[in-house]
N, C-alpha and C positions, 0 to 999 in steps of 0.2 A: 758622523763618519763621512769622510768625501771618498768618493773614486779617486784614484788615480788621475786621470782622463779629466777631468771636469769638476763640476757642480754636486750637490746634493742631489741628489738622487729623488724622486718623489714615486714612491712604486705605482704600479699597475695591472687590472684587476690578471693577467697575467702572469704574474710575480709572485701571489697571494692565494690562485688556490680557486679564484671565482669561477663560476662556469665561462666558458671559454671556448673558444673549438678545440678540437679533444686532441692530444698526442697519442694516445691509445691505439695502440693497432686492433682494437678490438672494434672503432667504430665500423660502423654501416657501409661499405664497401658499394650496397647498391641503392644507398638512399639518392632520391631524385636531386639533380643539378641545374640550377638554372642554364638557359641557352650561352651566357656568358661564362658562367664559368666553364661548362662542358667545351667550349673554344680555346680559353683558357687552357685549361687541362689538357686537351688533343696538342695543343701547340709547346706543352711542357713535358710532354711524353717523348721519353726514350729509354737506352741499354744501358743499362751497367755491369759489365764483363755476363754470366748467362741469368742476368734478371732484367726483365722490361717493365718499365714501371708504369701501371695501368692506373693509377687513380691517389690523387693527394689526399690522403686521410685528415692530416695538420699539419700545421705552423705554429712555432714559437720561438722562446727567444734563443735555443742552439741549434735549431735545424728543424727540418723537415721531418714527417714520415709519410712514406706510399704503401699502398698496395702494389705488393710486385709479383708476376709471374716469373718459377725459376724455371728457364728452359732445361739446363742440362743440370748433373747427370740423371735426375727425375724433373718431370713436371709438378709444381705445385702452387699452392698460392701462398707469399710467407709477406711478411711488413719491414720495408728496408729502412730504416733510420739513416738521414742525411746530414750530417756535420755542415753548417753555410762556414761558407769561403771566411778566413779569415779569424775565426775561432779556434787555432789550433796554428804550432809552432812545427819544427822539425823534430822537437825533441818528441813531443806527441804521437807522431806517429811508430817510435819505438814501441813503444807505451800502449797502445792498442795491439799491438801480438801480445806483450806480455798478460794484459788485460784478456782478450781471446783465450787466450791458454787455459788462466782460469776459469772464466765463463766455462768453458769443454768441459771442466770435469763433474760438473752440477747437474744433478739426475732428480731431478724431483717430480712426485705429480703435482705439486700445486705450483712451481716454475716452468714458465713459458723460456723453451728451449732459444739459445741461439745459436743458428746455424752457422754461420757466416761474417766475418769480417776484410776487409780492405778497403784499398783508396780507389777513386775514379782516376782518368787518365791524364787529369789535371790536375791529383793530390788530393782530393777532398775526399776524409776520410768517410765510411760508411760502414753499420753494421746489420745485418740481414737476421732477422727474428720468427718464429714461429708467430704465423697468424691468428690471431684470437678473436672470433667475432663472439665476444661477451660483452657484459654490461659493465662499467665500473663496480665495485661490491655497494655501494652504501645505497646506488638508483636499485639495481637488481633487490635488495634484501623493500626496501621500498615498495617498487611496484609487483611484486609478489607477497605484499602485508607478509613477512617472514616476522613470527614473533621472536621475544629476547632468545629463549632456547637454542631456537636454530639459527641465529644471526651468531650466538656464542659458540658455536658447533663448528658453525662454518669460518669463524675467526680462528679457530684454534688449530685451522686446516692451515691457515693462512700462516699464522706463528710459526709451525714447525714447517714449512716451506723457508722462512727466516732462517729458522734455525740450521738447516740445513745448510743454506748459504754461508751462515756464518760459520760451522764447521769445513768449508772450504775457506776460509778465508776472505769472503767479499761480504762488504757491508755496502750495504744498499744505497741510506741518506737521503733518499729521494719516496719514501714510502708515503702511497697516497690513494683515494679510489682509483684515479684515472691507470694507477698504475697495477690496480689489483683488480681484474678481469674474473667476472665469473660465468663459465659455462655451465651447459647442462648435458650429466654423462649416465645414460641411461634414467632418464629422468630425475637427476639429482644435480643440487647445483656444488659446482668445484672449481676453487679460485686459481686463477693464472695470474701470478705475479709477474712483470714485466720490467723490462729496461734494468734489471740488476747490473750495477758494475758501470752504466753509460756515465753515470754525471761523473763517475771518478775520473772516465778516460780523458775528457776533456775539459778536467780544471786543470789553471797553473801551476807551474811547482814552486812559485813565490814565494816566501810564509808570507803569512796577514791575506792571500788572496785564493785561501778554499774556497771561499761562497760563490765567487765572480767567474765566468768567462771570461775573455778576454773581449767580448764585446761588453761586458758591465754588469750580467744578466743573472739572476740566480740559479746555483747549481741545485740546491733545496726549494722546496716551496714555504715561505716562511710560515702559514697558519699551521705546517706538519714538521717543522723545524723544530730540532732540538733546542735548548739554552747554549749549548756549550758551540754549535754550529752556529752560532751567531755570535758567539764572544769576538772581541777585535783578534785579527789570527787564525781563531777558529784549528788550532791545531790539537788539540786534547779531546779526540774523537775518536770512541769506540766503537762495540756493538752495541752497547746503552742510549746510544744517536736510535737506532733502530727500533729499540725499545720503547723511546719515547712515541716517535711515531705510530708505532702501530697501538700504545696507549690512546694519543689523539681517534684514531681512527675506530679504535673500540667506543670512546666518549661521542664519537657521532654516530657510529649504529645506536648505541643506548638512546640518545635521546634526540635525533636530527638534527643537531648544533655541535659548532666548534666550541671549544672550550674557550677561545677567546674570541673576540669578534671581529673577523676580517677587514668588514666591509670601510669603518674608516681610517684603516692602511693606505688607501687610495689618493687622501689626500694630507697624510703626513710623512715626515723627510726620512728616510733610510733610518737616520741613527736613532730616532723615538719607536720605530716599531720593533728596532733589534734590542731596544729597553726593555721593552716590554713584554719579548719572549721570554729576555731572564730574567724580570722580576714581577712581574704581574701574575699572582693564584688565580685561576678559575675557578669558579665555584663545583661543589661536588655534582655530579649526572642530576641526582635527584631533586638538588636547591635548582638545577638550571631548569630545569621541566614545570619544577612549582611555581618558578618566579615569572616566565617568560607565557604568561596565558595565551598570547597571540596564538603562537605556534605550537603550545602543548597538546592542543585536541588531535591538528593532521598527526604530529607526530605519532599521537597513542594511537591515532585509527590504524595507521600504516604498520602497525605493532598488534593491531587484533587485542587492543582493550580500553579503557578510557583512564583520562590524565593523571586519576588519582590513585587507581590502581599500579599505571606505570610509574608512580613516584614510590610507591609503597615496595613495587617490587625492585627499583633500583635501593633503596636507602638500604644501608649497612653494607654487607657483603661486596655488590657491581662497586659503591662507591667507595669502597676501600682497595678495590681490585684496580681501580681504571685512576684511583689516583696515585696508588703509588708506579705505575706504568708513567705517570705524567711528571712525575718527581722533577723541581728543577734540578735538588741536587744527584748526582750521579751515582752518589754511593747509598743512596734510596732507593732507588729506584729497583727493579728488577733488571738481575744481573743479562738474562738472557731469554730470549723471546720463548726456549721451552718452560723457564720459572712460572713466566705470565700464563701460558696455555696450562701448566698444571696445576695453577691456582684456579683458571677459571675452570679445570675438569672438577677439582674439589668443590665450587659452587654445586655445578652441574650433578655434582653425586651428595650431596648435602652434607659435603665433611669441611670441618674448619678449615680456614681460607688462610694464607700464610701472610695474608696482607695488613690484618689487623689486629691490634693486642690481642692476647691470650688471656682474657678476664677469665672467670671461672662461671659465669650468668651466662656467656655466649654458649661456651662449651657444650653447658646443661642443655642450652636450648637449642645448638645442634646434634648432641647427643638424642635430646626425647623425640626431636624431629625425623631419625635415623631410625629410631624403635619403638615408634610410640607404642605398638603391641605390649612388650616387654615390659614398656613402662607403667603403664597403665596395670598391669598385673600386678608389678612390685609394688605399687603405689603407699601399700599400708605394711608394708612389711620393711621393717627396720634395719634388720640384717640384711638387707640386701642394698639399704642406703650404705652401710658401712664398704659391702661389696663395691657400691657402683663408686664410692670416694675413690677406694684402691684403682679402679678400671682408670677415672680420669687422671688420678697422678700418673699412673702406667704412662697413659696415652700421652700428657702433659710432658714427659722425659721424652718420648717419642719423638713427637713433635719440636719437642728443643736440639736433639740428635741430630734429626733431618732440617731443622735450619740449620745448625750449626755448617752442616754439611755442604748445603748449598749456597751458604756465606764463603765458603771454601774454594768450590769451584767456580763462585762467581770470582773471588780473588785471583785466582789464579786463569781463569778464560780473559780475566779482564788485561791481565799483563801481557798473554799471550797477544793479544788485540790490542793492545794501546799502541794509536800512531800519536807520540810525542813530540818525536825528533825530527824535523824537515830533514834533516841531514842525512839520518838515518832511514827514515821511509823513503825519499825519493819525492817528494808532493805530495804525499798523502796515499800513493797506491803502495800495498803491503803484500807481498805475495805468499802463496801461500807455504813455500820453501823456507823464507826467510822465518815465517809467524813457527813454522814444527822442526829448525836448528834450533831456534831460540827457547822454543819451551821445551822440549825433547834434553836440552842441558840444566832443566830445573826440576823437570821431574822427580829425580829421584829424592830433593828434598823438598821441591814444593809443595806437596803431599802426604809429608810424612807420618801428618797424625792419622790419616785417613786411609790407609793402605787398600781398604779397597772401593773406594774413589782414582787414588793414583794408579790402580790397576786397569781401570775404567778408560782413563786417559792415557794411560802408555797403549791399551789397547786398539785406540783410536787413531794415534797420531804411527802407530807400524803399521796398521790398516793403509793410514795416508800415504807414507814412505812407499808399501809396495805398491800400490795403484801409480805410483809416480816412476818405480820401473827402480829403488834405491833399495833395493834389498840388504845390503850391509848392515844400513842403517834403521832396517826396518826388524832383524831379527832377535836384538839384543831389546826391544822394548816389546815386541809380541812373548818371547820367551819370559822377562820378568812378570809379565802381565799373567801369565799362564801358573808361574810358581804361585805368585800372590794368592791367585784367584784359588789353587789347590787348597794351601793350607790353610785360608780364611772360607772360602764355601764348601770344598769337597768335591773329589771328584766327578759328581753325579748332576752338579748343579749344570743348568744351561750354560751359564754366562762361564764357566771351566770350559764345557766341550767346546766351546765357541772360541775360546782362546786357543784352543786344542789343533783345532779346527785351520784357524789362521795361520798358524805359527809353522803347521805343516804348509802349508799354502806357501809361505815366505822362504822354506827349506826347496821345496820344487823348486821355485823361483831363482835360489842359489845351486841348482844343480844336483842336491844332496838327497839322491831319492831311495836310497836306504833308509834313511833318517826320516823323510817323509814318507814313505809306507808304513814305517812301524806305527809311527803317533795317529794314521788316519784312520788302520786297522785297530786302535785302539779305540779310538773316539767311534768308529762303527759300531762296535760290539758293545759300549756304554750307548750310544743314542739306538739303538734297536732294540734295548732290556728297558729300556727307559720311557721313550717314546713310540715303540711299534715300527717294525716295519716300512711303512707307508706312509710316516711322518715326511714331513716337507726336508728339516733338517739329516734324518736320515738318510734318506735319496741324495742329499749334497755329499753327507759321507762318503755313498757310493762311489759317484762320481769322482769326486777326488784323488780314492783308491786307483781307480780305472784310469785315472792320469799317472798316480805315480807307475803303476805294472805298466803305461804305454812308453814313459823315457826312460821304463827298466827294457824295452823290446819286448815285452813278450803280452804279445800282441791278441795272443788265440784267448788269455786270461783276460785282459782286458776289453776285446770283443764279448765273452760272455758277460760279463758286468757290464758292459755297457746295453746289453740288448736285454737285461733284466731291469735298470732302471729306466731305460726310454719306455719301456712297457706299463711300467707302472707311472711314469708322467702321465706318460697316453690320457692311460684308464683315469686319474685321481685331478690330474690340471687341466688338462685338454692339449688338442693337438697343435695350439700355436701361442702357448704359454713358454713366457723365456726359459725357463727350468726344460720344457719338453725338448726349443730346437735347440739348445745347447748340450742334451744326447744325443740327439739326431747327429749335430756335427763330430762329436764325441766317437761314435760309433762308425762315421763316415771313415773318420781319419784311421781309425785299427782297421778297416776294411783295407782302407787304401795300402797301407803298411803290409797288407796280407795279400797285395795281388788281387785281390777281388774289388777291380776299379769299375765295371758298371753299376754294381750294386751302392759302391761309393762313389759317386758321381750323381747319381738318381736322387741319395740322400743331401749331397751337399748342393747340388741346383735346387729341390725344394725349400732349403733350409735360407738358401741366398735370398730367393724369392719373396719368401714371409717375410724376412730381417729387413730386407729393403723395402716391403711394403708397411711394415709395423714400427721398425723404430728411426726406419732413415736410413741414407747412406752413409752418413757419416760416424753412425752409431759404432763401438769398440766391436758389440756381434756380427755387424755385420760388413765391418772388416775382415775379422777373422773367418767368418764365410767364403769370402771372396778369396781369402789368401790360399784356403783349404781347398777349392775348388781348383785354383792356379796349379797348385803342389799336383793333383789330382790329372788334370791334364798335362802336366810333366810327365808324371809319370808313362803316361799313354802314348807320349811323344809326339804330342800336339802344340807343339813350342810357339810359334805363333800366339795364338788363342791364350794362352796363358802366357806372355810375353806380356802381350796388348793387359790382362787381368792384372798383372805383378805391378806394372805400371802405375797403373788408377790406384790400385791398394797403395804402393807408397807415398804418391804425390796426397793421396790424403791424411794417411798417417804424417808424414813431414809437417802437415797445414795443422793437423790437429794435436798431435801427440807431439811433436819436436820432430827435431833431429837425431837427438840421440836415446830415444824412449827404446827399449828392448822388441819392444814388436815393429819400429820402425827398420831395426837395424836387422830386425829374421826379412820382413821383404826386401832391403837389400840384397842380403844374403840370396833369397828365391829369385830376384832375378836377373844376379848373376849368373844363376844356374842356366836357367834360359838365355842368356846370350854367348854362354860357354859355348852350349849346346848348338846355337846356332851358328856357331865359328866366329862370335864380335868380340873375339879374346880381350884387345885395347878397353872396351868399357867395362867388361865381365871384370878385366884384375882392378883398373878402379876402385869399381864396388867393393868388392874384396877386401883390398889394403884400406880404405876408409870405414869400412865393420869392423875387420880387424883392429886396427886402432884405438876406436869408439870403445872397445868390447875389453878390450886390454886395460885400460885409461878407467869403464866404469865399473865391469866385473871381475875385474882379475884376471891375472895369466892363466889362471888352471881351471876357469870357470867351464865347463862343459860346454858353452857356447862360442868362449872365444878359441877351443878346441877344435870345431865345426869350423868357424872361422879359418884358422890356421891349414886346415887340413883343405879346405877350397882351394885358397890362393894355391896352394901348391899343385891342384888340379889343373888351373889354368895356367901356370907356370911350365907344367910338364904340356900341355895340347901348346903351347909358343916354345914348346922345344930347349926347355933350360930347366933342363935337369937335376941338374946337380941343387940348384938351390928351391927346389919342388921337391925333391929325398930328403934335403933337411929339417924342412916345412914337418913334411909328412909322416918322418920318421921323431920329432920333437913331441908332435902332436899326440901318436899311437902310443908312445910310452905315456904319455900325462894319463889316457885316459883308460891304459891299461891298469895303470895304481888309484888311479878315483874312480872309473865307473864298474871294471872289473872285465873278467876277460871277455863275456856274452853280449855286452851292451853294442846293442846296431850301429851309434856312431864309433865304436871302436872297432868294428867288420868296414863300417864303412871304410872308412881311414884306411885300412890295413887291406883293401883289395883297391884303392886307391894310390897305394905306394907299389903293393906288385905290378902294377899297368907303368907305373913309371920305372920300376928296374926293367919291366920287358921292354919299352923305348930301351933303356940303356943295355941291353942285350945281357942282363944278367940274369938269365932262364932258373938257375939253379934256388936262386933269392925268392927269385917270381913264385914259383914252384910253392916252396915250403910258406908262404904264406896262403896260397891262395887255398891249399890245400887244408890248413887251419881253420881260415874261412868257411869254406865247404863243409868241414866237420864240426862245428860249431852251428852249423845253420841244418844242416842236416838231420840234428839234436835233438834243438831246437824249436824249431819250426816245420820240421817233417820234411819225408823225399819227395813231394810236391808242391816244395816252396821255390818262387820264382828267384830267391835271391837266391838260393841255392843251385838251382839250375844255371845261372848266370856267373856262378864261380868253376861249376864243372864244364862250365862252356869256355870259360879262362885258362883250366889246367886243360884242356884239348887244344887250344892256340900254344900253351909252353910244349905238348910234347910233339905239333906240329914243328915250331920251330927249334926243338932238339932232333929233328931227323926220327921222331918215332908216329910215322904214320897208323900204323895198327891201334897203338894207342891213344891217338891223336882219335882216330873215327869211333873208334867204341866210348869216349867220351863226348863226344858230339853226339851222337846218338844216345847214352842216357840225358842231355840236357834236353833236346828233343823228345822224348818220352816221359820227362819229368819236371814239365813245367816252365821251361824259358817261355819267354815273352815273346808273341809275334813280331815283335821289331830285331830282336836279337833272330829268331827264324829265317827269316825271311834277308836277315844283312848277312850268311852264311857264306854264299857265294861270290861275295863282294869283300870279303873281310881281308883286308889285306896280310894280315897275321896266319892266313891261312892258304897261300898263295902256292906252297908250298903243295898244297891236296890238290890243286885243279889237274884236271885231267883223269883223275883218281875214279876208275868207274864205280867204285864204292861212295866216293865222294861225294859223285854226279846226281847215284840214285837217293843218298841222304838229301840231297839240296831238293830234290824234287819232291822227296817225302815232307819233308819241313815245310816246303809252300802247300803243300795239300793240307797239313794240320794247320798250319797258320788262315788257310781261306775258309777253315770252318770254323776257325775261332773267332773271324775278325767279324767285328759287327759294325754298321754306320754309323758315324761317330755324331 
C-alpha cells in the first residue's frame, strides 16, 4: 500500500505500540527535567482560552498532550490534547462539537471524563480531559505482581467501561495500555480509560483513508489493531474493532506478550505488516508462555507463580476466552465487550465458558469442580448419575437458549453499529441519533423471537431518547417495553418496575402528570411490598412521586415526601451521596414554591457546593443546582445575582447540551425572567420568541412547557405596552392548559393573574376582577390563607377596587394581604405602586404603609 503523498511507508516504533514517551495523561507530571528541557518547556508555556499549560506530558504523531491548569470556572489540573497544525481540514472542526456532544453524555467509573473541547486562536483544534496520574494497566498489574484473578477482575472493569461507551455510540479503535490508566481508589485499583472518541475526530472522511491523518500517521496502533481496520478502506468497522483490542490486551496481561511480535514492524513496508494483522494466527496465551522460555520466568514471577504453573492455569478455558476475543474473523469473535467480560466472570465463578465447544467431559469436569462436596457423596450411587444426566441436559438447553440469545443481540448491536457506508456515516463518525432512528425502526421485528431481549433494547434506546430531551420518541418504546416485560415476567419482577419506572419518567417529561403519578404511585407500592422501604430503588419511587405532586402544584404533599426520603438518604447513603443532594435540591425547590425561600436557599447553596466540588461544573446536577438556586434568588428579587447565575447555567448548557435540549431552553426561559424584571424587555422577548419556537417545533403546541413559553412572551409584550397581542398570547395559553393541566395547576394561576395585569393596563377592572379573584380562591384552597401567592392576588383585587373608586375596599384588602403573607417586596412597593395612587393621602393608607414597613423590617434578613 503507498500513501497518497509519497513512498512506502516503513513504520516506526511509534506507530506499533513500543515503549515510547507516553501520550497518557496519566504520566508523571512531577518527574525530574533535564536543565534543557525545563528551558524548553518554560519557553513553550502559555494560555489557551482559561487553561495554562504547565508541562508537556508527550509527543506523537497527531499532537501533543500537557498538563494544564483550568483557571476558570474552578481551579484544577486536567490534560489538554493538542491537534499539530495541519492535521485537520475545515470540515473537521464541525465534527468536533458533534464528537464533544457525545463524548458529554458518557458517565462511567472506569472512563476518564472529558471536560472540554475547542480550537486555539489560530484554529488549532484542542480537547481538555480529566487528569489521570495512573499507570498504563499492563505496567501497574506488573509492578504490583497482580496475579491472573485480579488482573481478570480488573479487565472486566475495563470491558464494561467499553461497553458503556459503546451503548453511547462511540467506539474507541484506539484501545491500548497507554490508553487504559489505572488509579488507586481507596486502596484499590480502578481503570481510567482515556482518549475515547479522539482518533475519530481527526481522521479523514475520504474512503480508503480511516487509518491515516492527513499527515500519514496511524489513527490505531497496529500491534492493537483490528483485521478489518487494516483492510484497504478500512470502512466495515464496528464495536468488534474494540473487542478485538481489548482481546489483544487481555493476551498481554496473561502472559507479558503481544500475540504477534512487534518489534520487526520497524523495519518492514506498511503493506506486509497490514498482511499480517489479517492473516497471521498467534499462538494460544499458553503455547506462547511454553514456547518463549526467555521471558516466561519474569512473566510468571510478576504473576506470583512459576512458568509451568502459569501455562497450566492459562490452557483451555483463558485460551479459549482470549482467542476468540482475537478472532480475525468478525462474526467469531465476541459480539460485545460485555459478552467477553461475562465469559471471563463464568471463568472466575467456575461455570462453562461460552467460548469453547460444549463437549460433555468439559461440562462434567466443570460441574464436579462447582460441587465437589455433592459429588463426592453421590459418587456410588446410581441414581443419582441418572439425576445428574437430566441436570446437564437441563443446563446443556440452557446454555444453547443463552447463546442463541446473545447471537441475537450481537446480530442485531451489530447492525445498530456497522459503519459501512462513507456516505452514509459521514467518515466514519456515527452519532448517536443517527445509530437509535435506525435501530428504534427495527425493533419491533429485529427481535421478534425474543421478546424479552427486544424489550431489553426498546428499554434502552427510550432510556436514550429521553436523556436526549426527544420524548415523543422515547415513550412509544418505554411503554412497549413495559407491556412486554408485564406479560413475559410479571408485574413483581425488577426489570417491570424499572420499565414502570421510566416510562413514568418520559410521561413528566411530556407534561402528562396525571398519567405519571398514577404508574409511579403504582410502582411505589409494588417496590415497598417487594423490597422494603429503604431499598435504594424505592426511595427513587419516592422521589419521583414527589416530582409528579410538584408540577401537579401541590407543593405542601410534595414537601412532606420529599423530607421523608432526604431523611432516609441521610441515614442509609450518606450526606453527599447523588441520591441524598438530589433530595436536598428536590426538597429545596417545594420549599421555594412555598415561600419558605431562606430555608430553600440554605438547601440549594449546600447542594451547589458539593455538586461542584464532587462532580464538576459542568456536571447535568450541578447545573440543575445552579439554575434552582437562580430561580431562588428570583424569587427574593435579587435579580442581579441571579441574572449573572442564569447566565453561566446557559452558556454551559448551550456548550454541552445543545441548543435546543429542554433544560437548555428552561434557562432561557429563567433569564428572560430576570431581564424582564430588570426592564431589558428588547433581550427578555428575544429569549422568549426563540424558546417559544424551539419548544413549539420540538414539543408540541400544547406541551405544558411551550404553555409557560407562550404565557411569558406575552408578559413582556404587555411591560412594552402591546397589549392587545400579550391578551392573545395569554388568553391562548390559559385555555390550553385549563383542558390539560386542569383548573389548580400553578402554571395555569400563573398565566391567568398574568393576563388580569394585562386587562388592568388595558383598563378593563371588571375582567381584571373576576380573574384574579378565581386566582385567590384557588390558592387560598389550596395552599392556605398564608400562602404568599395568595396574598399577592388579594394584593391584586385591592389595586382593581382602588382603581374602580372603591377605596374602603381597596384598604381592607391591602391590609388582609398584609397580615397574610405578601412578600417584603410587594410590602414595602405599596406606597410607590402606581395602581394605587388613587389611596395616597388616604390617612388609612398612610398608617397601612407604615404598618407594612414595620412587618417587612422584621421579616427582612441579610441577604
Amino acid at each position: 500500500m503507498k500513501n497518497a503523498d509519497g513512498p512506502t511507508k516503513n513504520i516506526t516504533s511509534a506507530d506499533i505500540g513500543l515503549p515510547t514517551q507516553s501520550l497518557s495523561p496519566g504520566s508523571d507530571p512531577n518527574a525530574t527535567a533535564s536543565p534543557a528541557e525545563e528551558s524548553r518547556d518554560a519557553a513553550e508555556k502559555k494560555s489557551i482560552g482559561n487553561y495554562l499549560l504547565v508541562k508537556k506530558l508527550g509527543e506523537g504523531g497527531m499532537g501533543q498532550v500537557w498538563l494544564a491548569e483550568q483557571t476558570a470556572p474552578v481551579r484544577r489540573q486536567v490534560a489538554l490534547k493538542l491537534i499539530k497544525v495541519g492535521m485537520y481540514d475545515d470540515t473537521i472542526l464541525h465534527r468536533f462539537e458533534s464528537e464533544r456532544q457525545s463524548l458529554a453524555i458518557m458517565d462511567h467509573p472506569s472512563i476518564a471524563k472529558v471536560f472540554d473541547a475547542g480550537t486555539t486562536s489560530d484554529g488549532q483544534p484542542y480537547f481538555v480531559m480529566e487528569f489521570v496520574q495512573g499507570l498504563p494497566i499492563t505496567t501497574y498489574c506488573d509492578q504490583h505482581h497482580l496475579k491472573i484473578r485480579d488482573r481478570l477482575e480488573l479487565f472486566i472493569r475495563v470491558c464494561e467501561g467499553v461497553q458503556h461507551a459503546h451503548q453511547k455510540a462511540i467506539i474507541h479503535r484506539d484501545l491500548k495500555p497507554p490508553n487504559i490508566l489505572v488509579v488507586e481508589v481507596d486502596g484499590k485499583p480502578r481503570p481510567r480509560i482515556i482518549d475515547f472518541g479522539l482518533a475519530k475526530a481527526v481522521t479523514p472522511q475520504g474512503p480508503g483513508e480511516m487509518m491515516f491523518t492527513q499527515a500519514g500517521g496511524f489513527v490505531g496502533t497496529p500491534a492493537y489493531m483490528s483485521p478489518e481496520q487494516a483492510e484497504p478502506g478500512g470502512q466495515d468497522v464496528d464495536t468488534r474493532a474494540d473487542v478485538y483490542s481489548l482481546g489483544v490486551i487481555l493476551y498481554e496481561l496473561l502472559t507479558g506478550s503481544l500475540p504477534l511480535d512487534p518489534r520487526p514492524w520497524q523495519k518492514q513496508p506498511l503493506h506486509e505488516v497490514l498482511r499480517q494483522l489479517r492473516e497471521v494466527e498467534p499462538p494460544r496465551p499458553s503455547t506462547k508462555v511454553e514456547t518463549e522460555k526467555a521471558s516466561s520466568t519474569a512473566a510468571a514471577e510478576v504473576r506470583g507463580t512459576l512458568p509451568r504453573q502459569l501455562v497450566n492455569q492459562l490452557h483451555g478455558d483463558l485460551d479459549w476466552i482470549t482467542m476468540k476475543a482475537i478472532e480475525k474473523e468478525q462474526e467469531r469473535r465476541y459480539g460485545a465487550p460485555s459478552e467477553l467480560a461475562a465469559d471471563i466472570r463464568r471463568y472466575l465463578n467456575h461455570e462453562p465458558v461460552e467460548a469453547r465447544p460444549a463437549s460433555a467431559a468439559y461440562r462434567v469436569k466443570k460441574y464436579v469442580r462447582r460441587h465437589r462436596v455433592m459429588v463426592s457423596v453421590a459418587a456410588g450411587v446410581v441414581l443419582l448419575l441418572a439425576g445428574f444426566t437430566v441436570v446437564q441436559a437441563e443446563q446443556l438447553r440452557r446454555i444453547t437458549r443463552e447463546r442463541d440469545r446473545a447471537t441475537r443481540i450481537s446480530d442485531f448491536m451489530t447492525r445498530m453499529f456497522k459503519v459501512s457506508n462513507p456516505s452514509e456515516a459521514r467518515g466514519n463518525t456515527v452519532t448517536a441519533r443517527e445509530i437509535l432512528d435506525r435501530a428504534s425502526a427495527e425493533i419491533s421485528t429485529g427481535l421478534a423471537q425474543d421478546p424479552e431481549v427486544q424489550a431489553q433494547m426498546m428499554h434502552v434506546m427510550g432510556t436514550v431518547y429521553d436523556n436526549l430531551g426527544l420524548y415523543s420518541r422515547a415513550q412509544p418504546l418505554a411503554q412497549r417495553a413495559m407491556e412486554i416485560r408485564k406479560s413475559i415476567l410479571g408485574t413483581r419482577n425488577p426489570d417491570t418496575l424499572k420499565s414502570m419506572s421510566d416510562l413514568a419518567n418520559v410521561l413528566a417529561n411530556e407534561g402528562l402528570y396525571a398519567e405519571s403519578e398514577k404508574l409511579d404511585r403504582e410502582t411505589l407500592d409494588l417496590r415497598r411490598r417487594a423490597l422494603g422501604p429503604e431499598h435504594l430503588e424505592t426511595l427513587a419511587s419516592m422521589s419521583n412521586l414527589a416530582r409528579d405532586l410538584h408540577f401537579e402544584g401541590r407543593y405542601a404533599e410534595t414537601e412532606k415526601l420529599d423530607r421523608e426520603t432526604l431523611a432516609i438518604r441521610r441515614r442509609v447513603l450518606g450526606p453527599e451521596h447523588p441520591d441524598t443532594l438530589a433530595s436536598m435540591s428536590n426538597l429545596a425547590e417545594a420549599l421555594r414554591m412555598e415561600g419558605s425561600y431562606a430555608e430553600a436557599e440554605k438547601l440549594d447553596r449546600e447542594t451547589l457546593e458539593v455538586r461542584r466540588r464532587v462532580l464538576g461544573p459542568d456536571h447535568p446536577d450541578t447545573l440543575a443546582s445552579m439554575n434552582n438556586l437562580a430561580l431562588l434568588l428570583d424569587d427574593d428579587s435579587h435579580y442581579a445575582e441571579a441574572e449573572k447565575l442564569h447566565r453561566e447555567t446557559l452558556e454551559i448548557k448551550r456548550r454541552v447540551l445543545g441548543p435546543e435540549h429542554p433544560d437548555t431552553l428552561s434557562s432561557m426561559n429563567n433569564l428572560a425572567r430576570d431581564l424582564q424584571a430588570e426592564g431589558h424587555y428588547t433581550e427578555a422577548e428575544k429569549l422568549d420568541r426563540d424558546a417559544l419556537e424551539i419548544r413549539r417545533r420540538t414539543l408540541g403546541p400544547e406541551h405544558p412547557e411551550t404553555l409557560v413559553s407562550e404565557g411569558n412572551l406575552g408578559d413582556v409584550l404587555c411591560a412594552e405596552n402591546r397589549f392587545a397581542e400579550a391578551e392573545a398570547l395569554q388568553r391562548h395559553a390559559l385555555a390550553a392548559q385549563t383542558r390539560i393541566l386542569g383548573q389548580e395547576h400553578a402554571d395555569r394561576l400563573s398565566t391567568m393573574t398574568s393576563l388580569a395585569n394585562t386587562l388592568m393596563q388595558m383598563k378593563k377592572y371588571a375582567d381584571a376582577e373576576t380573574l384574579f379573584k378565581e386566582a385567590q380562591q384557588i390558592q387560598l384552597r389550596v395552599l392556605g390563607p398564608d400562602s404568599p401567592d395568595a396574598a399577592i392576588s388579594t394584593y391584586n383585587l385591592g389595586s382593581v377596587a382602588a382603581h374602580r373608586g372603591q377605596p374602603d375596599v381597596a384598604l381592607h384588602l391591602l391590609r388582609e394581604a398584609v397580615d397574610h403573607g405578601l412578600p417584603p417586596d410587594g410590602e414595602l412597593g405599596i406606597d410607590s405602586d402606581p395602581d394605587l395612587k388613587s389611596l395616597h393621602g388616604n390617612p388609612r393608607f398612610d398608617a397601612l404603609v407604615t404598618y407594612a414597613k414595620q412587618r417587612a423590617a422584621a421579616a427582612q434578613k441579610p441577604h
